[in-house]
C-alpha positions in Angstrom: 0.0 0.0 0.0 2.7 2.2 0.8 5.1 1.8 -2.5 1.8 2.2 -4.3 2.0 6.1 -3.3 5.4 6.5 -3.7 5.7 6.5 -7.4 6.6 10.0 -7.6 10.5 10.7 -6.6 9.9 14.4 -7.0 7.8 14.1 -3.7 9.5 14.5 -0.2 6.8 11.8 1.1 8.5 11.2 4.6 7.2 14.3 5.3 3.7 13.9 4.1 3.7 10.9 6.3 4.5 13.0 9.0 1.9 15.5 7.9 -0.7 12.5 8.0 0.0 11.6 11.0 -0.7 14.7 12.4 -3.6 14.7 10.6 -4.6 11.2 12.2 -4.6 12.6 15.4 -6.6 15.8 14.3 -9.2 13.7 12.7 -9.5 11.8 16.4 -9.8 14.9 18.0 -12.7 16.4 16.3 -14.3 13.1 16.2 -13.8 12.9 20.7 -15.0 16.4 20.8 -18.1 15.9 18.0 -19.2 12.8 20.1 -18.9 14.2 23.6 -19.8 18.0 23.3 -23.4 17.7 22.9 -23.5 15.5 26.1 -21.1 17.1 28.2 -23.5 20.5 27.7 -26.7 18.4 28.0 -25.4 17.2 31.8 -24.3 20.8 32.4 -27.9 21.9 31.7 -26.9 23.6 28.1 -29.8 22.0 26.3 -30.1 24.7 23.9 -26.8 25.8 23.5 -26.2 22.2 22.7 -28.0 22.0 19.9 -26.8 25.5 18.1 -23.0 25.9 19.6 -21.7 23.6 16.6 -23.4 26.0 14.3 -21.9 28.8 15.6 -18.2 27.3 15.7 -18.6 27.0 12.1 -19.8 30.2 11.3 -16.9 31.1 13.8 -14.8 29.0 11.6 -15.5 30.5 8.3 -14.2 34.2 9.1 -11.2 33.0 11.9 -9.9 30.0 9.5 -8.2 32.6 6.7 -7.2 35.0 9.5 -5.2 32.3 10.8 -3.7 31.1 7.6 -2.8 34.2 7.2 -0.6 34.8 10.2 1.2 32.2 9.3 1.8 33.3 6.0 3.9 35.9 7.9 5.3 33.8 10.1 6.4 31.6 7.7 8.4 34.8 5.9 9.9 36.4 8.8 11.2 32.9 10.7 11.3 30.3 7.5 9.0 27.8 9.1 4.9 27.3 10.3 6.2 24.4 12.2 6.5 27.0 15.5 3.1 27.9 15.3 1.4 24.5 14.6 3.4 23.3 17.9 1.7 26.3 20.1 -1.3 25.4 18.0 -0.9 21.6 19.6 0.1 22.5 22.8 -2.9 24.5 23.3 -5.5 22.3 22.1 -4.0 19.5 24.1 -4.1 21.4 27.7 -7.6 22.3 26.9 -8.1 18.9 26.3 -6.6 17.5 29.5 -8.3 20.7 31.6 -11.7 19.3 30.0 -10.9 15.6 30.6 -10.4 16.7 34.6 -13.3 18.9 34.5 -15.7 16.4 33.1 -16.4 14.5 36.0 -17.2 17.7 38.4 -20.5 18.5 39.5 -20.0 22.4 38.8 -22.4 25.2 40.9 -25.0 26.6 38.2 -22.2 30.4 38.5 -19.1 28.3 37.0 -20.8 25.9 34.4 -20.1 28.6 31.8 -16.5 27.6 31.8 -16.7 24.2 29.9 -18.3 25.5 27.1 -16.0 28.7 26.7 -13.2 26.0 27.2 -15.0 23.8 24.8 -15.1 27.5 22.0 -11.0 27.9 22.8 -10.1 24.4 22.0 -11.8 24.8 18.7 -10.2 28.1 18.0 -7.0 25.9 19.1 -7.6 23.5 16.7 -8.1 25.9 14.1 -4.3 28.1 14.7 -2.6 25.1 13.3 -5.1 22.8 11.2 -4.7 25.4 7.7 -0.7 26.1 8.3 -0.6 22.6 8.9 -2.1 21.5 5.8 -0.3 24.4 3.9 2.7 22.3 4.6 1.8 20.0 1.6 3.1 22.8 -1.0 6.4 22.7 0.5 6.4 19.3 0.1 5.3 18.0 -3.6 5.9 20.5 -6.9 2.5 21.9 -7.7 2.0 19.3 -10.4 1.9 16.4 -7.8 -0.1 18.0 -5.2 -3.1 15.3 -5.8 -0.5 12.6 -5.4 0.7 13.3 -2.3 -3.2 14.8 -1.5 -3.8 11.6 -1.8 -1.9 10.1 1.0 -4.3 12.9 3.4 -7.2 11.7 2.2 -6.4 7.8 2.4 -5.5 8.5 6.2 -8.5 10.5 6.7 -11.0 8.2 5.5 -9.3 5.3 7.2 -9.7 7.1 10.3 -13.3 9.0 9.8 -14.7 5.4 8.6 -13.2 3.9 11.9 -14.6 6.8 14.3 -18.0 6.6 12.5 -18.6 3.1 13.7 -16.5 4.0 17.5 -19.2 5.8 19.5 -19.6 2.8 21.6 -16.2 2.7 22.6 -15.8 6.0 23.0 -18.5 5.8 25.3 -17.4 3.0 27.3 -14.3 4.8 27.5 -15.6 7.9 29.2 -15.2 11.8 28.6 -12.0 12.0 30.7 -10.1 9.1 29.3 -11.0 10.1 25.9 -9.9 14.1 26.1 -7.1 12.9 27.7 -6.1 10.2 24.6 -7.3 13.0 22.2 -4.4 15.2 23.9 -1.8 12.6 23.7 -2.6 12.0 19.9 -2.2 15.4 19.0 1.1 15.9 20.6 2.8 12.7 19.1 1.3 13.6 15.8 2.8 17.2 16.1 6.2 15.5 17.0 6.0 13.0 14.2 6.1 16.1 12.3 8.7 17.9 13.6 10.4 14.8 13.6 9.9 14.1 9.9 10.3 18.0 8.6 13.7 19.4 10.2 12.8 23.3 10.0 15.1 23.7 7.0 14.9 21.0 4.7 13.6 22.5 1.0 14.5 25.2 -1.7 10.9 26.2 -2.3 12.3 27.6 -5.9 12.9 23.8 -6.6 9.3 22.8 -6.1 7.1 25.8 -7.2 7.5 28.7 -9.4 8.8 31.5 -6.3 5.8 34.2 -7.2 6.0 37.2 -4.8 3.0 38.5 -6.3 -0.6 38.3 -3.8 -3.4 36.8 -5.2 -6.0 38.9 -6.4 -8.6 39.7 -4.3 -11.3 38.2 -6.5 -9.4 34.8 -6.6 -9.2 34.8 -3.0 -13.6 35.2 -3.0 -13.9 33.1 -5.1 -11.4 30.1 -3.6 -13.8 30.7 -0.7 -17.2 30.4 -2.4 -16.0 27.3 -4.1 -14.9 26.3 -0.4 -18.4 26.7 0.6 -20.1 24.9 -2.4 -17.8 21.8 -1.8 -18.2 22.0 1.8 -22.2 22.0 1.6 -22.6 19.1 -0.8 -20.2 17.0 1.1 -22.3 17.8 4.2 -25.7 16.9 2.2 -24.1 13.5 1.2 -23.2 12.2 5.0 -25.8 13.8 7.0 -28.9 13.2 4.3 -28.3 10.5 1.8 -27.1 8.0 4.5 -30.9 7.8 5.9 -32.1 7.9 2.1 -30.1 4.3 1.7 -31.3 2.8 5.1 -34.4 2.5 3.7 -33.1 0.8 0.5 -31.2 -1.5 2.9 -33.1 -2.0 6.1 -30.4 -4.0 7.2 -27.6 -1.8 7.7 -27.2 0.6 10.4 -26.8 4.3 9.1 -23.2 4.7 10.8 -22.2 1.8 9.0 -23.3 3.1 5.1 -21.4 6.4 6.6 -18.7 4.4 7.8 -18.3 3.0 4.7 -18.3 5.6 2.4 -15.1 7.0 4.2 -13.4 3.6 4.1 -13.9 3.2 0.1 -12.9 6.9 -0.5 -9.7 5.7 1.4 -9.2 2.8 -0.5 -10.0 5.0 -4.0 -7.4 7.5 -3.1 -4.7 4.3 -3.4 -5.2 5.0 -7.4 -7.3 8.3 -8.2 -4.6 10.3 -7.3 -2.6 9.0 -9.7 -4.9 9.9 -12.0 -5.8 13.4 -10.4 -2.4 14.6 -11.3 -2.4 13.4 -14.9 -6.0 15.1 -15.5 -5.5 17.9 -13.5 -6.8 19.4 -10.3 -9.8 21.8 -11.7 -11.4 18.9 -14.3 -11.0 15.7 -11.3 -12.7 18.3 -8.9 -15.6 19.2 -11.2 -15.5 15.4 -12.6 -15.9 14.5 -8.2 -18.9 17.4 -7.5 -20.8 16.4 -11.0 -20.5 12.6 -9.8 -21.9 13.4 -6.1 -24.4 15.3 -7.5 -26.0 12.6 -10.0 -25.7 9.8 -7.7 -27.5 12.0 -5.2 -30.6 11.8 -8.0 -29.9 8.2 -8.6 -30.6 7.4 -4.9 -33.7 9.4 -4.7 -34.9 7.4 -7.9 -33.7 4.0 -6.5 -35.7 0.9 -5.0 -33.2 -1.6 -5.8 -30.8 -2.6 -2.4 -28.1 -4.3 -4.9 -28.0 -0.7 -7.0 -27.7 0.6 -3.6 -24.9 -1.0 -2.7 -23.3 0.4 -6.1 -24.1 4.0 -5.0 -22.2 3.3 -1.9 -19.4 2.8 -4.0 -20.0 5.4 -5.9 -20.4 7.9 -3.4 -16.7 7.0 -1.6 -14.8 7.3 -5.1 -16.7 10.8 -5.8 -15.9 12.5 -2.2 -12.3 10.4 -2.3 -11.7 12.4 -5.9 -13.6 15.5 -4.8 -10.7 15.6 -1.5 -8.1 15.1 -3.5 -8.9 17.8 -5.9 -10.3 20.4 -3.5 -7.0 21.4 -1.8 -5.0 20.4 -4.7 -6.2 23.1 -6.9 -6.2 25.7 -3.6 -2.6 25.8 -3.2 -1.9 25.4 -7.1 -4.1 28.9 -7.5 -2.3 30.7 -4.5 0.8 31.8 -4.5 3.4 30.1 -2.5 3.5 32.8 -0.1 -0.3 32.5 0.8 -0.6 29.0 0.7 -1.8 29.6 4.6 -4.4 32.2 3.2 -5.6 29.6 1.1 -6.0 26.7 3.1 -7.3 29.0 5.6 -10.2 30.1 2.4 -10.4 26.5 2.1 -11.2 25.2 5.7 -13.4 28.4 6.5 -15.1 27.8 3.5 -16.1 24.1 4.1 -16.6 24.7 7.7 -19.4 27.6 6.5 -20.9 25.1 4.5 -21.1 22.4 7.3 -22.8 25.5 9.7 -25.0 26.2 6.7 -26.2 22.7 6.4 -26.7 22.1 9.8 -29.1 25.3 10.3 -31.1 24.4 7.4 -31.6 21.1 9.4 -32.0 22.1 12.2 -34.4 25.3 11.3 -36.3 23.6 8.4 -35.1 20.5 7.8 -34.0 18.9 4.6 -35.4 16.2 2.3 -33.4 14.5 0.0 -35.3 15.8 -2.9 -34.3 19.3 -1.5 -30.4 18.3 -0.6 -30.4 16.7 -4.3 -31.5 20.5 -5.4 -29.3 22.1 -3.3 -26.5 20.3 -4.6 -27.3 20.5 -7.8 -27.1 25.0 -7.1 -24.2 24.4 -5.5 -22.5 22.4 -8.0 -23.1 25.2 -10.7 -21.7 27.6 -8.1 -18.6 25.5 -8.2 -18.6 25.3 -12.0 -18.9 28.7 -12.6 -16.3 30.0 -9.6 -13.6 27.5 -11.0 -13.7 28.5 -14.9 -13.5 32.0 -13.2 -10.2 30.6 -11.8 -8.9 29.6 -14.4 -9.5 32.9 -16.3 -7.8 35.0 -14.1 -4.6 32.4 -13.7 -4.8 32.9 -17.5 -4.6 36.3 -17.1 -1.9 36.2 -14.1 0.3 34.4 -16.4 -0.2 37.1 -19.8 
């Protein structure tokens, strides 16, 4: 499995291992902290603030994400390296994580409960100082024509781990809150190590991987890197919080964690070959080829009654959001300059975390039918058509 990803030699993949294994241990994170927020703030009396604090972090998300990146933009200019930051980042994230894991077991007076879920806001923002720089890495790493190769190792760690968290709860619950923050600390620390370990703080000549352009990005390529973001972020949200239920009821006997679960392990499997193929066809036409696949096997499963074709839409589904992955930040840091490749993964992250917000308030406001996520997919889709030939023209224009 390994060899098969390293068939590039122009690729530094020791440290996009490292990278994924950070990125192990940030997936386990979010996955501790998605499973036990809502019932840590349900014990603590937070009903309501429960059930809209997610929303809000994303929102949250969406304008802090490229602030961040940013930063370390200029961080990475002044001192040559974004590893400084992502270890604060870590550090951070994990203390709040052992503070919580000590907390979780108090019985708080009804004056002090407040602090968990402020604690619970600052880990996130934690998360976020070092999740974008972290993944803005991956430019330093590959030229900009093998991004979706080594993209591809990220996304076969990510679904490995997502598709093994989705079908977890029970252990995490018979694990407890405490132990749980606590391993969620621990994880992120040894994947920010791995890292460090992996990346000594000078080890490239970025003018031997990418063209050295010292020119920003224009403003409208920055809007529009986010709106495409956002249109990626909200379909992928329609396909695992909607269409899961939609193919229960074609097969009653699987478990809706399950056909979640494994949608996320064939998109890691996919990723083993697509991309490969991602780099040969090129990031803007394997994105659009990824959203235009989601989107008509979102119809399909609307239209199907048959459990075998069901099975193939399953399938289906893993390849498109494996090759959607790929492509997504692939063609983010190919667009941006090498000197905002922060900016950009920050657009990136902000934008898909607006779209999850976005998705969840529909749901939770009006809910959502999967002939209305199949229409809202399809809009967004033509969003993301339409922003990326718009990309393309002015990186035409850039280059005259």
């Amino acid at each position: 499995m390994v060899n098969s990803f390293n068939t590039r030699p122009e690729i530094l993949w020791r440290q996009v291992w490292g990278l994924a294994a950070l990125l192990a241990a940030i997936i386990f994170s979010w996955m501790v902290y998605g499973f036990y927020q809502p019932k840590i703030l349900q014990q603590l009396e937070f009903v309501e603030l429960a059930s809209w604090l997610g929303i809000v972090q994303g929102l949250l998300a969406a304008f802090i994400e490229p602030l961040i990146g940013g930063i370390s933009d200029r961080i990475q200019q002044r001192i040559g390296s974004r590893l400084p930051m992502i270890s604060v980042g870590v550090v951070l994230a994990g203390l709040i994580f052992v503070t919580v894991s000590l907390l979780a077991k108090q019985n708080f007076p009804v004056g002090t409960r407040w602090i968990v879920p402020v604690l619970m806001n600052a880990w996130v923002i934690a998360m976020i100082s070092f999740r974008g720089p972290a993944i803005a890495l991956l430019i330093q790493f590959a030229p900009i024509t093998e991004l979706p190769q080594a993209n591809a190792i990220l996304m076969f760690v990510f679904g490995l781990v997502a598709a093994i968290g989705s079908m977890g709860n029970t252990l995490l619950y018979s694990m407890g809150a405490s132990i749980t923050f606590l391993l969620g600390a621990i994880a992120l620390v040894l994947g920010a190590y791995i890292l460090r370990l992996f990346t000594p703080r000078h080890f490239f000549d970025p003018s031997t991987l990418n063209q050295d352009i010292s020119a920003d990005a224009p403003n409208l390529l920055l809007i529009l890197i986010f709106v495409i973001s956002l249109a990626a972020g909200i379909e992928v949200n329609l396909l695992l919080s909607v269409f899961p239920q939609e193919l229960q009821t074609q097969l009653p006997g699987l478990q809706v964690e399950f056909i979640v679960s494994e949608i996320l392990l064939v998109s890691a499997i996919a990723s083993v070959t697509l991309g490969e193929w991602t780099a040969e066809l090129g990031a803007d036409k394997s994105m659009l080829i990824g959203l235009g696949t989601m989107t008509g096997l979102m119809g399909l499963t609307i239209l199907n009654e048959n459990n075998i074709i069901a099975i193939g839409l399953i399938l289906g589904f893993g390849v498109s959001f494996s090759l959607l992955f790929i492509s997504m930040i692939s063609l983010v840091l190919s667009k941006i300059p090498y000197i905002q490749a922060g900016l950009g993964t920050g657009l990136y992250f902000g934008g898909t975390a607006g779209g999850t917000a976005i998705v969840s308030l529909l749901m939770k406001q009006v809910g959502i039918t999967s002939i209305g996520a199949f229409l809202l997919a399809e809009f967004t889709f033509v969003i993301a058509i339409v922003g990326i030939l718009l990309t393309k023209k002015i990186s035409v224009a850039q280059v005259n």
